[in-house]
DRENTORKOL-3810 file (N, C-alpha, C; in nm, 4 decimals):
REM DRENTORKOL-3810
@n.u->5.3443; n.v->10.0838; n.w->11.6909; ca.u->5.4689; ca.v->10.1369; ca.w->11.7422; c.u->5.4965; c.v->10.2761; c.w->11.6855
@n.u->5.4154; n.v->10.2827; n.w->11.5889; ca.u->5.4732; ca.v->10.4443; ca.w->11.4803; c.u->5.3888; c.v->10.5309; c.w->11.5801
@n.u->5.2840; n.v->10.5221; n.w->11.6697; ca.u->5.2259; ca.v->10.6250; ca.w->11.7807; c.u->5.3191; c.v->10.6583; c.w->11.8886
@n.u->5.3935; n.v->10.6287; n.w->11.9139; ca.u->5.4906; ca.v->10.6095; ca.w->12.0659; c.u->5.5488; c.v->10.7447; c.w->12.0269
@n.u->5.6042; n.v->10.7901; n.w->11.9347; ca.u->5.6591; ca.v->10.9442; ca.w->11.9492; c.u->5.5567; c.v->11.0507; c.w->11.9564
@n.u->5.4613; n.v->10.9847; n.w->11.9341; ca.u->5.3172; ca.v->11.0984; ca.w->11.9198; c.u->5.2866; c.v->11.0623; c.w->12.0517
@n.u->5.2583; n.v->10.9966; n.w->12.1311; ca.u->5.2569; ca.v->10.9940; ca.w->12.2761; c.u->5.3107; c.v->11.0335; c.w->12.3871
@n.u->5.4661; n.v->11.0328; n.w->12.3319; ca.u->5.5551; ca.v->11.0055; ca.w->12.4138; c.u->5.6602; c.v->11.1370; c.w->12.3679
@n.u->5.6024; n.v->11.2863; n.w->12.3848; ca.u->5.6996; ca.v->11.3379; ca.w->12.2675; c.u->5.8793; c.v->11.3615; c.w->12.3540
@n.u->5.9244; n.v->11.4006; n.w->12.2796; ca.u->6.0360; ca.v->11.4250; ca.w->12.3223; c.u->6.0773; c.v->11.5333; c.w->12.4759
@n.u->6.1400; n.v->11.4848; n.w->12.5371; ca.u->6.2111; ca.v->11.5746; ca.w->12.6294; c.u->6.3140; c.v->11.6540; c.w->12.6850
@n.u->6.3527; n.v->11.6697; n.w->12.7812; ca.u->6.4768; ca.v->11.7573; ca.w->12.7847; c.u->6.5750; c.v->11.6339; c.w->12.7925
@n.u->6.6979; n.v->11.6389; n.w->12.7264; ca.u->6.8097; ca.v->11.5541; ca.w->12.7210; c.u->6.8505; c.v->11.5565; c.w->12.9230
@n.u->6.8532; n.v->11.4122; n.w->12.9293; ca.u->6.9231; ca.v->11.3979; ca.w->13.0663; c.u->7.0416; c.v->11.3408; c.w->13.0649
@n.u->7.1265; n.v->11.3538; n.w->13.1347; ca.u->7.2512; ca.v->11.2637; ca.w->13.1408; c.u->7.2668; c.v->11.2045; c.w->13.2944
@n.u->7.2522; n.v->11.0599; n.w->13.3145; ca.u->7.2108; ca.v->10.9726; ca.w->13.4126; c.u->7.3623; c.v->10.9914; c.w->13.4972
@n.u->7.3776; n.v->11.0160; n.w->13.6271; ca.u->7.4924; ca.v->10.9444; ca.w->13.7393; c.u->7.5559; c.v->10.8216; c.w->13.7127
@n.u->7.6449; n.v->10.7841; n.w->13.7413; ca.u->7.7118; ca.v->10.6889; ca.w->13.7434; c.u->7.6294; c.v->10.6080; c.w->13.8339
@n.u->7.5542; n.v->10.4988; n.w->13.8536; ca.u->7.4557; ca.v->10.4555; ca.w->13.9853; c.u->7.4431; c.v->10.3343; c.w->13.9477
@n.u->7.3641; n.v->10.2409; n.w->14.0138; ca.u->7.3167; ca.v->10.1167; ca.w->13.9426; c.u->7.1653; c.v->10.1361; c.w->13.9789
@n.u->7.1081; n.v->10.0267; n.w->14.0122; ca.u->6.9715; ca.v->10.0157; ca.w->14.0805; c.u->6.9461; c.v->10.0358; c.w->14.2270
@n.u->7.0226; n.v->9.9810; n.w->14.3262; ca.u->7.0657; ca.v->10.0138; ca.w->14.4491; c.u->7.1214; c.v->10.1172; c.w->14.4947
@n.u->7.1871; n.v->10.2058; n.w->14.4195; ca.u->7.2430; ca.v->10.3633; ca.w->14.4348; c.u->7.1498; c.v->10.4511; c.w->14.5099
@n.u->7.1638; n.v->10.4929; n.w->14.6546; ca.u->7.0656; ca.v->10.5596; ca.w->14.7363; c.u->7.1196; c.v->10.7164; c.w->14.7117
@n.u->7.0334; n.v->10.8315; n.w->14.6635; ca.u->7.0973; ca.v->10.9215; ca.w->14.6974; c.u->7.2193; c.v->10.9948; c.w->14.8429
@n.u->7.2001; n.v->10.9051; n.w->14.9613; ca.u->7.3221; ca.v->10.9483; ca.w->14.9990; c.u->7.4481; c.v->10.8669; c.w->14.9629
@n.u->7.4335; n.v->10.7621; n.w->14.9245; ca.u->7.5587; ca.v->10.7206; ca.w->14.8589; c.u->7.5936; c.v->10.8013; c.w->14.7281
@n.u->7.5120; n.v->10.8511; n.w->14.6296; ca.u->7.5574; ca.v->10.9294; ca.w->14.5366; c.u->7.6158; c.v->11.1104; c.w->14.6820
@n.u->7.5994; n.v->11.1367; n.w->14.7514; ca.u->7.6109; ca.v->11.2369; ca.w->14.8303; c.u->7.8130; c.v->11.1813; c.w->14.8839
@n.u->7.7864; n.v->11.0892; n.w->14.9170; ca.u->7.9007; ca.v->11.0114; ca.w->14.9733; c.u->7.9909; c.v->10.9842; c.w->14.8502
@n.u->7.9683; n.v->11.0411; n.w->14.7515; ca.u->8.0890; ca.v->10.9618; ca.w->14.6213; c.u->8.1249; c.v->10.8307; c.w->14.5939
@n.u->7.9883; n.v->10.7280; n.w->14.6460; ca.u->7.9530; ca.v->10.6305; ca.w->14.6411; c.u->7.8623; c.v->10.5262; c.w->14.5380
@n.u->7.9143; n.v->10.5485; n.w->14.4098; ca.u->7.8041; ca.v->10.5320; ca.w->14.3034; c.u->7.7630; c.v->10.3797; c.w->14.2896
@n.u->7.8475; n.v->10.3028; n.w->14.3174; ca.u->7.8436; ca.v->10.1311; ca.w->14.3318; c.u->7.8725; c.v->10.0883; c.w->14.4639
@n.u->7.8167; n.v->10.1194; n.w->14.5297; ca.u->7.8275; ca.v->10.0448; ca.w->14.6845; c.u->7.8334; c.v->9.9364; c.w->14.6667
@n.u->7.7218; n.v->9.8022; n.w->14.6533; ca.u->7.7438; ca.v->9.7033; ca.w->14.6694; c.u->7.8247; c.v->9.6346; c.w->14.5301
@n.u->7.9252; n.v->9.7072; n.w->14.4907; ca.u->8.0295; ca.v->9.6476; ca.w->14.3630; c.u->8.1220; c.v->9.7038; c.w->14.3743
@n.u->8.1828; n.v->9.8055; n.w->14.3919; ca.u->8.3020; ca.v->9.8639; ca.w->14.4223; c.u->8.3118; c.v->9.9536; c.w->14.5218
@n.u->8.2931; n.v->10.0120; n.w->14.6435; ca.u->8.2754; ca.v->10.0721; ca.w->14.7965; c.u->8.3901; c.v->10.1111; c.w->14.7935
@n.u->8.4291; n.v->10.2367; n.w->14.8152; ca.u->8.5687; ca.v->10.3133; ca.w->14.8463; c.u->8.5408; c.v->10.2472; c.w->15.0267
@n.u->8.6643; n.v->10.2242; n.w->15.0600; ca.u->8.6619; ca.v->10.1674; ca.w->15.1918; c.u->8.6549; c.v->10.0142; c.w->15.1974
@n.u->8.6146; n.v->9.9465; n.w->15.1068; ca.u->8.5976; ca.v->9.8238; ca.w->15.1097; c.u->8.6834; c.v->9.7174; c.w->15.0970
@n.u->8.7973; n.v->9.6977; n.w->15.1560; ca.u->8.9177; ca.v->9.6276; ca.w->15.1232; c.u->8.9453; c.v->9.4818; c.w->15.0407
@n.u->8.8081; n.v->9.4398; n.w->15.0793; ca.u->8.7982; ca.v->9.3139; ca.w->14.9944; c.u->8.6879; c.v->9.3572; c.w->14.8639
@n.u->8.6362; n.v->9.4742; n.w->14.8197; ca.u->8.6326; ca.v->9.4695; ca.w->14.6914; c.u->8.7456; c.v->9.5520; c.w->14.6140
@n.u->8.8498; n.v->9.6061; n.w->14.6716; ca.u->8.9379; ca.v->9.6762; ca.w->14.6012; c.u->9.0213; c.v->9.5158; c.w->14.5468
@n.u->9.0617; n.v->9.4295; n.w->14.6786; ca.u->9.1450; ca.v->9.3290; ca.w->14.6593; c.u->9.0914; c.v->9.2301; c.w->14.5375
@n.u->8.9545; n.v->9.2242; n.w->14.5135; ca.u->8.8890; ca.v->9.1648; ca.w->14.4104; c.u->8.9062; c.v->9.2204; c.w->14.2787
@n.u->8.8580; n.v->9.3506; n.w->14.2833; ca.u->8.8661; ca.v->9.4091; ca.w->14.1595; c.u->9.0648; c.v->9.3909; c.w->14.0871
@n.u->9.1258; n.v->9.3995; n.w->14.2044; ca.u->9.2726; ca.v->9.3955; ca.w->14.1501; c.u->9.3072; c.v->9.2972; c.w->14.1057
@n.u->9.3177; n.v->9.1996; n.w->14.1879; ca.u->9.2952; ca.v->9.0261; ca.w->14.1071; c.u->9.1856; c.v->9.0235; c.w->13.9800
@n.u->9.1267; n.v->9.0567; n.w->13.9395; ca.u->9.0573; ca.v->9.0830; ca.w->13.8692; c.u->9.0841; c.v->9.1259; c.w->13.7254
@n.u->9.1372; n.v->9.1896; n.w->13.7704; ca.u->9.2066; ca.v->9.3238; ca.w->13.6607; c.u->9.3833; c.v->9.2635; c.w->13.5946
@n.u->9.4192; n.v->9.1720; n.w->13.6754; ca.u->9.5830; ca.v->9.0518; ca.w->13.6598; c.u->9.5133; c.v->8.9534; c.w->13.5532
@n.u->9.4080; n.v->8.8647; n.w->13.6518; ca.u->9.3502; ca.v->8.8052; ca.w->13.5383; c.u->9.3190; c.v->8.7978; c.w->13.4489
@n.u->9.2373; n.v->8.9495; n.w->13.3855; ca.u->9.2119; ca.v->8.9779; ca.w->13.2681; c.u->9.3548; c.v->9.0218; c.w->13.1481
@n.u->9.4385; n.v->9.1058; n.w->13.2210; ca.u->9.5622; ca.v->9.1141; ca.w->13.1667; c.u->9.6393; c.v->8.9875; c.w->13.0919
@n.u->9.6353; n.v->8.8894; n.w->13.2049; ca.u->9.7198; ca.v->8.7543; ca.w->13.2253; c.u->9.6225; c.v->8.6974; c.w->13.0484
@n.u->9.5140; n.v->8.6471; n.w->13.0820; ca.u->9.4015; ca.v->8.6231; ca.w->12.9585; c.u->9.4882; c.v->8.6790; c.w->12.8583
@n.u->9.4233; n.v->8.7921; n.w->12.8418; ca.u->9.5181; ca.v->8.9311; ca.w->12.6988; c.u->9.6491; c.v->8.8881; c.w->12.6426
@n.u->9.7266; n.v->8.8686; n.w->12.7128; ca.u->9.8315; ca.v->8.7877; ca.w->12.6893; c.u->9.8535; c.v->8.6771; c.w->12.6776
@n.u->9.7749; n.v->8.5836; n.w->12.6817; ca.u->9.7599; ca.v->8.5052; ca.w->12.6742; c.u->9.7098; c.v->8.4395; c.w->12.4885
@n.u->9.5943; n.v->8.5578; n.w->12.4788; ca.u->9.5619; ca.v->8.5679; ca.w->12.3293; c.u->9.6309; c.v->8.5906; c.w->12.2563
@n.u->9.7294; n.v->8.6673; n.w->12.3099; ca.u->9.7995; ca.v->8.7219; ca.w->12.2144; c.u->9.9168; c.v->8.6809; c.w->12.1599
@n.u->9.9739; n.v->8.5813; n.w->12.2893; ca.u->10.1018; ca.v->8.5000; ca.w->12.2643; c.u->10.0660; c.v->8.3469; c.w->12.2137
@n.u->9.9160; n.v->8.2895; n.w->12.2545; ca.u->9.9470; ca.v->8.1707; ca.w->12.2291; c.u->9.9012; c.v->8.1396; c.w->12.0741
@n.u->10.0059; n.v->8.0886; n.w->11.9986; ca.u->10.0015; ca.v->8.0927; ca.w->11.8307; c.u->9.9547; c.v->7.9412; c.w->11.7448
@n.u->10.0270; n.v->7.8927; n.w->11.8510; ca.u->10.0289; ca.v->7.7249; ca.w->11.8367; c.u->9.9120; c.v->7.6817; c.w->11.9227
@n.u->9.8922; n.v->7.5016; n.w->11.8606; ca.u->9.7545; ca.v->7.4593; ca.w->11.8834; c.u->9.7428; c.v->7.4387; c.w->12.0317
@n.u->9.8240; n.v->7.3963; n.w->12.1043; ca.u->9.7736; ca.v->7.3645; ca.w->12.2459; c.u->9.7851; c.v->7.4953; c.w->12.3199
@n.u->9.9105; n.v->7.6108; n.w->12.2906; ca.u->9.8639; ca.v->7.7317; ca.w->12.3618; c.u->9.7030; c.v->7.8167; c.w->12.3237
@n.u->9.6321; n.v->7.7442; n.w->12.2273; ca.u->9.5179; ca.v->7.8247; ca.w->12.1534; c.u->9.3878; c.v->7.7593; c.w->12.2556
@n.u->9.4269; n.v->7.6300; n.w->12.2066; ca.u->9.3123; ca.v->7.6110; ca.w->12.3170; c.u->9.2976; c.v->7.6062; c.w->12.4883
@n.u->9.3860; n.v->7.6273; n.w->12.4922; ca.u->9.4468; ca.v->7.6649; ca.w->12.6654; c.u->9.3911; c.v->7.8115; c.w->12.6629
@n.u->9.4573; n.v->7.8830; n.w->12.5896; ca.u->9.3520; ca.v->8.0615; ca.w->12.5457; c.u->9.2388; c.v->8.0481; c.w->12.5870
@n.u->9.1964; n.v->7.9530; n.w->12.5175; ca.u->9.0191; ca.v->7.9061; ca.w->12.4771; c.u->8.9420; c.v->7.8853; c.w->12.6353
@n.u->9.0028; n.v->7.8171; n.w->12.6853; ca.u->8.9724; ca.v->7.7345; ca.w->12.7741; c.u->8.9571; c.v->7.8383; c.w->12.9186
@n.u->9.1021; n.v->7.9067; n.w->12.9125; ca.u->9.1104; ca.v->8.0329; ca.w->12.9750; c.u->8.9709; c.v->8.1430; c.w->12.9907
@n.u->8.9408; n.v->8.1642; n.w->12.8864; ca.u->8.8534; ca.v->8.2706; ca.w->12.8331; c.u->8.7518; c.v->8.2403; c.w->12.8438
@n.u->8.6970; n.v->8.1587; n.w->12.8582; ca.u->8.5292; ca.v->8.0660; ca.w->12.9024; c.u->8.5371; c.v->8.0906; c.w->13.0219
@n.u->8.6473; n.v->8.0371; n.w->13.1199; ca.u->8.6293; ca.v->8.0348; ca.w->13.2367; c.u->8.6542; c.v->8.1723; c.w->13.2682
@n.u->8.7294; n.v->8.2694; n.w->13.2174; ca.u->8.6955; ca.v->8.4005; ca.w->13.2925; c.u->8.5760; c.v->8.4340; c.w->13.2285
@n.u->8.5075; n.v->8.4073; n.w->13.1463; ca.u->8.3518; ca.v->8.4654; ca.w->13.0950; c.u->8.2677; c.v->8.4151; c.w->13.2536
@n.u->8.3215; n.v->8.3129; n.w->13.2943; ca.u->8.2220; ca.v->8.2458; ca.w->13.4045; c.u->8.2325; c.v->8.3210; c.w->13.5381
@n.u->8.3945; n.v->8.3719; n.w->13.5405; ca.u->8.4263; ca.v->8.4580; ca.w->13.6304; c.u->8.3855; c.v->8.6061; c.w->13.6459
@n.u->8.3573; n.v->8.6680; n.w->13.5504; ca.u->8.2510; ca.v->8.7753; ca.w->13.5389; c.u->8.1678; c.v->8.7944; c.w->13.5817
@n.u->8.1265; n.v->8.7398; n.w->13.6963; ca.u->7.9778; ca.v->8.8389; ca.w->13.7386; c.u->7.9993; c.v->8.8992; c.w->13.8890
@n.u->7.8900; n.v->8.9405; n.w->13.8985; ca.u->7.9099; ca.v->9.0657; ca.w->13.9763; c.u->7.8651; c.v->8.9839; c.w->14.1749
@n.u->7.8250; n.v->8.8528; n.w->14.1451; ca.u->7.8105; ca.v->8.8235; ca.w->14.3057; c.u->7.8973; c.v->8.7920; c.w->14.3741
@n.u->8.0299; n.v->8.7887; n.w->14.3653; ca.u->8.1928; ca.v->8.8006; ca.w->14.4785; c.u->8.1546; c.v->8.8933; c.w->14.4944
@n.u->8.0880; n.v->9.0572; n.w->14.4190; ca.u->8.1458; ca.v->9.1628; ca.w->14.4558; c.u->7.9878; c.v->9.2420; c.w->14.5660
@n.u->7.8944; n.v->9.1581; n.w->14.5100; ca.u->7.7902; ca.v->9.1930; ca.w->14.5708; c.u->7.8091; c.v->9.0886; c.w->14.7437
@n.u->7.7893; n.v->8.9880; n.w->14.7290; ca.u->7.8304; ca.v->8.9616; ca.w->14.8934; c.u->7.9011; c.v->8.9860; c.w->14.9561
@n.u->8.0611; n.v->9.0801; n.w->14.8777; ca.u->8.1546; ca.v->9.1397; ca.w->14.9573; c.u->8.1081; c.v->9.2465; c.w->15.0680
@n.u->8.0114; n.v->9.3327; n.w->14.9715; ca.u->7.9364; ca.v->9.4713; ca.w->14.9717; c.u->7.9232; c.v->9.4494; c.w->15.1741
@n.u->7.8525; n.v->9.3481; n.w->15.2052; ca.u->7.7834; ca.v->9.3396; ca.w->15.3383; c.u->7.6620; c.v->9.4124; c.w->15.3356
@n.u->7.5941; n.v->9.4585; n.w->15.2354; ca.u->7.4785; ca.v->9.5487; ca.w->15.2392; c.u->7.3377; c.v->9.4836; c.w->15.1744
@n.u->7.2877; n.v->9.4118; n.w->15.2125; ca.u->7.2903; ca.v->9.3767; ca.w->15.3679; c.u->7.3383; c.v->9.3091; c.w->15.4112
@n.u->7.3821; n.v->9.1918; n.w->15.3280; ca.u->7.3626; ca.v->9.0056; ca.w->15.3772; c.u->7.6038; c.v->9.0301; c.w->15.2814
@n.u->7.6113; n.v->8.8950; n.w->15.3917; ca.u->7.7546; ca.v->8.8789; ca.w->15.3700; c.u->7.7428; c.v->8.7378; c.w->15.3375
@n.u->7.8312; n.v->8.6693; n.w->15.2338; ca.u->7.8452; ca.v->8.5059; ca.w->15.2125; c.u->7.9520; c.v->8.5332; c.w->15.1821
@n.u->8.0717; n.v->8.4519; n.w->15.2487; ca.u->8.2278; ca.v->8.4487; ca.w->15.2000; c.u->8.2406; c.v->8.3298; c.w->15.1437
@n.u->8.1519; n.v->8.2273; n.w->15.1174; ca.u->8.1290; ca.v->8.0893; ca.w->15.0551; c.u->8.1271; c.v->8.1831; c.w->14.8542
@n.u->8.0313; n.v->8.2172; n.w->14.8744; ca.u->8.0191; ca.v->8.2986; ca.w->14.7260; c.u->8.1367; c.v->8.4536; c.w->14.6781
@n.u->8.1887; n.v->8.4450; n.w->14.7929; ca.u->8.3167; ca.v->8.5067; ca.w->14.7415; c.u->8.3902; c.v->8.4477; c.w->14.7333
@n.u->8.4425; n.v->8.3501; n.w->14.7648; ca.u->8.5371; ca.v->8.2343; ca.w->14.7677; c.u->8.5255; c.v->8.1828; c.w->14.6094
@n.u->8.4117; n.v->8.1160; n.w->14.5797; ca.u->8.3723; ca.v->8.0924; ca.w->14.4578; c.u->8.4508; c.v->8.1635; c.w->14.3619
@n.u->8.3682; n.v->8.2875; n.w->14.3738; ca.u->8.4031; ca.v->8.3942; ca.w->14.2326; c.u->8.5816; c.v->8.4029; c.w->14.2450
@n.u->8.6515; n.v->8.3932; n.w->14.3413; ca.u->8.8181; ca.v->8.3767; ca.w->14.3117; c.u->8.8543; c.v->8.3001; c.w->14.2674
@n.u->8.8213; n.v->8.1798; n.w->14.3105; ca.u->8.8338; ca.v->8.0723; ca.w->14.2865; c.u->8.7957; c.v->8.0671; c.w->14.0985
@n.u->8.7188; n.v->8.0688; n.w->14.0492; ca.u->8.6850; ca.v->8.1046; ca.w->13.9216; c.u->8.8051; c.v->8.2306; c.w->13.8520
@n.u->8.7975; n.v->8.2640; n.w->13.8939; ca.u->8.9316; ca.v->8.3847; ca.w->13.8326; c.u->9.0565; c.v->8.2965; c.w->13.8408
@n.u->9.0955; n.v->8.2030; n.w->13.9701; ca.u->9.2485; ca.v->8.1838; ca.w->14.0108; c.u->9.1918; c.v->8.0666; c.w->13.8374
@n.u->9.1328; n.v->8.0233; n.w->13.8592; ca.u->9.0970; ca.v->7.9171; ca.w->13.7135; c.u->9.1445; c.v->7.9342; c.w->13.6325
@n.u->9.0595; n.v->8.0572; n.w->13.6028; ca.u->9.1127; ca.v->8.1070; ca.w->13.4342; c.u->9.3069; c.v->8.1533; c.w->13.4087
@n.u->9.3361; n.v->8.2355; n.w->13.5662; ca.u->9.4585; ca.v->8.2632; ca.w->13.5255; c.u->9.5827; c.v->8.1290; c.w->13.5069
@n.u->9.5088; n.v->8.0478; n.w->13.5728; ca.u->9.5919; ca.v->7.9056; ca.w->13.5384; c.u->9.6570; c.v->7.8449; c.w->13.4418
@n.u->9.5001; n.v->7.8718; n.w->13.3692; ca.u->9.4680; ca.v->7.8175; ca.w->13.2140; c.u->9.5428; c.v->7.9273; c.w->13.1531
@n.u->9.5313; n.v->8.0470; n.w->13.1441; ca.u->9.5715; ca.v->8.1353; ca.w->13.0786; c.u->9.7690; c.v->8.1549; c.w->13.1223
@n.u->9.8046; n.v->8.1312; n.w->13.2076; ca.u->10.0082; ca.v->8.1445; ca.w->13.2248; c.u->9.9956; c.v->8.0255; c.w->13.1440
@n.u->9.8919; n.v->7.8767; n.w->13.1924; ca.u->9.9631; ca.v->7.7457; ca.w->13.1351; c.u->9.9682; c.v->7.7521; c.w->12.9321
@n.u->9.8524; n.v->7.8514; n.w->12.8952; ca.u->9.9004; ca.v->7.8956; ca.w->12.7430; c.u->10.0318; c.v->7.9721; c.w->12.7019
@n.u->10.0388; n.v->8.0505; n.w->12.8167; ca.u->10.1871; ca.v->8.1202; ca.w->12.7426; c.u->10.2629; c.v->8.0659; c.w->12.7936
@n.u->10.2789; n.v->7.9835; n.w->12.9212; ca.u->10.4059; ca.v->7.9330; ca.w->12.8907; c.u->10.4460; c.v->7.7996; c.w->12.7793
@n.u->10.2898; n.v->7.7392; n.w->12.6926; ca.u->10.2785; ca.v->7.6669; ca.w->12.5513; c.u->10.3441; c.v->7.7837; c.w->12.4544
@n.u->10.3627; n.v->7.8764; n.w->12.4886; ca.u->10.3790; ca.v->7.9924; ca.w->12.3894; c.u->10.5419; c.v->8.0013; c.w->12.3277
@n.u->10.5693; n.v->8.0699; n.w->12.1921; ca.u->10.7027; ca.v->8.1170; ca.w->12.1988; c.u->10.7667; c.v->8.2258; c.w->12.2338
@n.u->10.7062; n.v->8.3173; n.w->12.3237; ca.u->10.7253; ca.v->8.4009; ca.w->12.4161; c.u->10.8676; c.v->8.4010; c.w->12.4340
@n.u->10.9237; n.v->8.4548; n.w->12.4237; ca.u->11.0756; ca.v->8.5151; ca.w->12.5264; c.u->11.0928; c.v->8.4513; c.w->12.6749
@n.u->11.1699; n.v->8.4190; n.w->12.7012; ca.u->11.1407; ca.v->8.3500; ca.w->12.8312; c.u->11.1918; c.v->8.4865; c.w->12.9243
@n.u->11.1701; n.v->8.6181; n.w->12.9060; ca.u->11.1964; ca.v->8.7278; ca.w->12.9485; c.u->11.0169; c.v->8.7679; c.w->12.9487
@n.u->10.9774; n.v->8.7529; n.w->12.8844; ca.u->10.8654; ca.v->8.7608; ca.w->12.8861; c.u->10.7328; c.v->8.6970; c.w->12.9519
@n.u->10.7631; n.v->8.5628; n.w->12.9624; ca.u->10.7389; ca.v->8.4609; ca.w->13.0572; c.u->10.7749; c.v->8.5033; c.w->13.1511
@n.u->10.8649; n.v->8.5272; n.w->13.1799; ca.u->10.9184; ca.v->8.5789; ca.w->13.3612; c.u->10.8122; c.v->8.6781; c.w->13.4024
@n.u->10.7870; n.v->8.7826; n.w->13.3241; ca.u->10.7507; ca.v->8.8740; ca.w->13.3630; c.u->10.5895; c.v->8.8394; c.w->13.4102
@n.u->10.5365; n.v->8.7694; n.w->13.2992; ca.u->10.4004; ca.v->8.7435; ca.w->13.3123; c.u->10.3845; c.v->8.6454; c.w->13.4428
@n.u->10.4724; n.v->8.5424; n.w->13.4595; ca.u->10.4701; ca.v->8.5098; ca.w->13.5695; c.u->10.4630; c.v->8.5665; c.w->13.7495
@n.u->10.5614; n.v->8.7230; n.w->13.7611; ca.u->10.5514; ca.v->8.7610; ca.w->13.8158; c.u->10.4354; c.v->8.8188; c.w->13.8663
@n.u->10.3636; n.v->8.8315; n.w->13.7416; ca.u->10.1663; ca.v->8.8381; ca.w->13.7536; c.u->10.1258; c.v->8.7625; c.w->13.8646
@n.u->10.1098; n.v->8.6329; n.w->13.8443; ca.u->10.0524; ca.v->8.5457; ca.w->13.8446; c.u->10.1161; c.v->8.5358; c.w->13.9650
@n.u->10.2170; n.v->8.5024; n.w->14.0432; ca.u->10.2608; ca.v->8.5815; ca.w->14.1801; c.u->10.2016; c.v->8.6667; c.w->14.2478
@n.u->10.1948; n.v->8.8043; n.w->14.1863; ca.u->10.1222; ca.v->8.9147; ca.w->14.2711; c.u->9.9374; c.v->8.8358; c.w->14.3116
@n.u->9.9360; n.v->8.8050; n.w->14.1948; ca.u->9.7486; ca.v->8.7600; ca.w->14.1921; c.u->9.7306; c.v->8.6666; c.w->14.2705
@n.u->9.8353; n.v->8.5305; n.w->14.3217; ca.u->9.8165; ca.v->8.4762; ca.w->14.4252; c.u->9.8401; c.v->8.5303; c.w->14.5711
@n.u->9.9280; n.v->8.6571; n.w->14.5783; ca.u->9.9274; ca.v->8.7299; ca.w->14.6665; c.u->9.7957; c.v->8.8043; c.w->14.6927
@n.u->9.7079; n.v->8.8066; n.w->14.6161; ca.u->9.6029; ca.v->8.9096; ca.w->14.6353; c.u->9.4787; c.v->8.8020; c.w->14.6925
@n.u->9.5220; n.v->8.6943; n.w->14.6245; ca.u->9.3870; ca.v->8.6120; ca.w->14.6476; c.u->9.4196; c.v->8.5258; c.w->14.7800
@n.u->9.5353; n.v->8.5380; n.w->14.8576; ca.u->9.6028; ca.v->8.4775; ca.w->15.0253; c.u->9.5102; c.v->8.5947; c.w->15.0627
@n.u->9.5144; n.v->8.7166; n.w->15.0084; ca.u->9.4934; ca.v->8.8105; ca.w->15.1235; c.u->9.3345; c.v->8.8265; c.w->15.1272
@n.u->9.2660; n.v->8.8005; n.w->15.0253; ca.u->9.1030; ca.v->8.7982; ca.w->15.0119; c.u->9.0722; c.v->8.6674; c.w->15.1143
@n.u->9.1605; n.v->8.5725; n.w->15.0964; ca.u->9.0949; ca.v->8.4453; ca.w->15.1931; c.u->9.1506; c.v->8.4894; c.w->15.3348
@n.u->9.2533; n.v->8.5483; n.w->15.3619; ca.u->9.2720; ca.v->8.6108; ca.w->15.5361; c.u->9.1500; c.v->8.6753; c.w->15.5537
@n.u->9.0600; n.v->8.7991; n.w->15.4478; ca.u->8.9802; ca.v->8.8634; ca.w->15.5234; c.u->8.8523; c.v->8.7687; c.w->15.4983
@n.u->8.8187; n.v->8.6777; n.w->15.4408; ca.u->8.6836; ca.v->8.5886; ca.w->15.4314; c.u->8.7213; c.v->8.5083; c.w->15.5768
@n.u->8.8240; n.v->8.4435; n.w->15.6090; ca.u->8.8407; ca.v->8.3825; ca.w->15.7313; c.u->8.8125; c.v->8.4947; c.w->15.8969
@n.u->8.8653; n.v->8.6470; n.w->15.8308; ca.u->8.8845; ca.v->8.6829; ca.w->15.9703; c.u->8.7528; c.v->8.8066; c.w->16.0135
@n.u->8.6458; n.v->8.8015; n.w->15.8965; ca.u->8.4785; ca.v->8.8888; ca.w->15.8943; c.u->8.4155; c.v->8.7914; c.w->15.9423
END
């Protein structure tokens, strides 16, 4: 392994695009760096990523408020299941590029609506403010609003 710099000598410093593996130069042309994960134009990966982004919040708060033993492991429980909710195939079969499955987008919400479950049902175990509770609740509102509107467009593609 001590030969590899003697082989391999050094080069000019590059600094890589924002791209993944699938990134075609006209999508980098198009201001398109994640097509099949986040697509400007794509209404059901914006609506994903936003639910997305509640959930993880909802979680956060969740850590942070629940102090006591059953809001901890409700945390716990929360946080596994959004670890499960993390991956990237809701956002890749959203893509349509090529292939579409609204069965596997369905899934990956479904896995998020999970965790945020687990995660309100810790804070409201919590001693939170019930001003505070309200608020987080109102989350958890919007995020079922987001996830009616991901299943209108899986029903109507």
């Amino acid at each position: 392994i001590s030969q590899l710099l003697e082989r391999f000598p050094a080069g000019p410093v590059v600094e890589p695009h924002p791209s993944s593996w699938s990134t075609s130069a006209d999508d980098l042309k198009a201001g398109d760096p994640y097509p099949l994960w986040s697509a400007p134009g794509n209404r059901l990966h914006a609506l994903l990523w936003e639910h997305l982004e509640l959930v993880v919040e909802l979680t956060n708060a969740a850590q942070a408020l629940a102090v006591k033993q059953e809001g901890r492991l409700l945390y716990k429980e929360a946080r596994a299941t959004l670890d499960e909710a993390l991956h990237s195939d809701q956002f890749w079969w959203a893509s349509r590029r090529p292939m579409w499955n609204a069965d596997m987008v369905h899934r990956g919400i479904m896995l998020q609506q999970g965790a945020l479950v687990l995660a309100f049902n810790a804070i409201e175990a919590s001693d939170a403010p019930a001003a505070r509770k309200r608020e987080l609740y109102h989350k958890v509102v919007l995020a079922r609003g987001l996830r009616a509107q991901i299943e209108d467009l899986l029903l109507t593609k």
